[in-house]
C-alpha positions as a printed NumPy array, in Angstrom:
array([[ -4.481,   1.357,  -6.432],
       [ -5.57 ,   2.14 ,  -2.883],
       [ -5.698,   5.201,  -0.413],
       [ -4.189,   5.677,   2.752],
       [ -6.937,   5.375,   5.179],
       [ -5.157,   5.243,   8.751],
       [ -2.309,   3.977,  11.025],
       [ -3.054,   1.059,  12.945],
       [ -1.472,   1.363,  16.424],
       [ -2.087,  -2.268,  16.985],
       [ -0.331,  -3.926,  14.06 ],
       [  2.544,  -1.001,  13.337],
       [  0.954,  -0.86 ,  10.057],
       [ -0.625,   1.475,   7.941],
       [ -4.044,   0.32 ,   6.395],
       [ -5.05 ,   1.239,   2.779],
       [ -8.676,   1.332,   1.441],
       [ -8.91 ,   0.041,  -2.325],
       [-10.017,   2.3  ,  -4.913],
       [-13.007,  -0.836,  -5.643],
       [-13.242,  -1.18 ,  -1.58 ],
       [-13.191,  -4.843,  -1.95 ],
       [-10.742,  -4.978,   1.319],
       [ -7.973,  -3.389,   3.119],
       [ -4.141,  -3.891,   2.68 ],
       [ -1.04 ,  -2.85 ,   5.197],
       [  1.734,  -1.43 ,   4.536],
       [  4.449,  -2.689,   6.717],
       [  6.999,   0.267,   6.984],
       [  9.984,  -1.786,   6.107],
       [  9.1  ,  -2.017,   2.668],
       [  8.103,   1.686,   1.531],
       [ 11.01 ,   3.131,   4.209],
       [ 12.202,   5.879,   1.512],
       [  7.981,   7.001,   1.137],
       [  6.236,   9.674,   2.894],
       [  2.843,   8.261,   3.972],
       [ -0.105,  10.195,   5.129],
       [ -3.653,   9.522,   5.617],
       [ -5.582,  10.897,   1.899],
       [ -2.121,   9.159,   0.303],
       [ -2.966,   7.683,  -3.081],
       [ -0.79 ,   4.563,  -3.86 ],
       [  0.284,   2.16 ,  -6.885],
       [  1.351,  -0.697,  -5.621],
       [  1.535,  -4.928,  -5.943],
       [ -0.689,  -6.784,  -3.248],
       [  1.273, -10.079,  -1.89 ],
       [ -0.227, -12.303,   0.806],
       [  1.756, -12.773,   3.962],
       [  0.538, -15.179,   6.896],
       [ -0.468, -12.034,   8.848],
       [ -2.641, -10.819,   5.993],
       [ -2.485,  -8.739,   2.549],
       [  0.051,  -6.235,   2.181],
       [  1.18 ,  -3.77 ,  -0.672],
       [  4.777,  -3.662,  -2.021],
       [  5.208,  -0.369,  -3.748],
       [  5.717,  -0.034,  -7.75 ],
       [  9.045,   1.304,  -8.61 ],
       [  8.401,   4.112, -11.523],
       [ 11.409,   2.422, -13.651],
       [  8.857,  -0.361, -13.625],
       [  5.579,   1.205, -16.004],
       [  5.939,   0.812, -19.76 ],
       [  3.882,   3.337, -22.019],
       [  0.895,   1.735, -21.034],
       [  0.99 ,   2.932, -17.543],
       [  0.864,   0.677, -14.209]])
């Protein structure tokens, strides 16, 4: 889980700050195109490495059991 931190005009990518602010993630806007960001956004999602770094792929709600996400 992450927040929003900012948009970073030089990738096209927003940039999340972990909740344990180990490191940042992007968000490439392809894959959360039906979400709403904003900076102050806080996010459940799956981190997956890509050659241009670490990026979040967002967590469906179908996709938590009982025991949460």
């Amino acid at each position: 889980m992450g927040t929003v931190k900012s948009y970073d005009w030089i990738r096209g990518d927003w940039l999340i700050e972990l909740d344990d602010r180990a490191e940042h993630v992007f968000i490439n806007h392809k894959d959360w195109r039906w979400t709403a960001l904003s900076e102050g956004k806080h996010l459940k999602f799956q981190m997956v490495h890509r050659p241009e770094g670490i990026y979040a792929l967002p967590i469906q709600a179908g996709n938590c059991g009982e025991s949460g996400c």
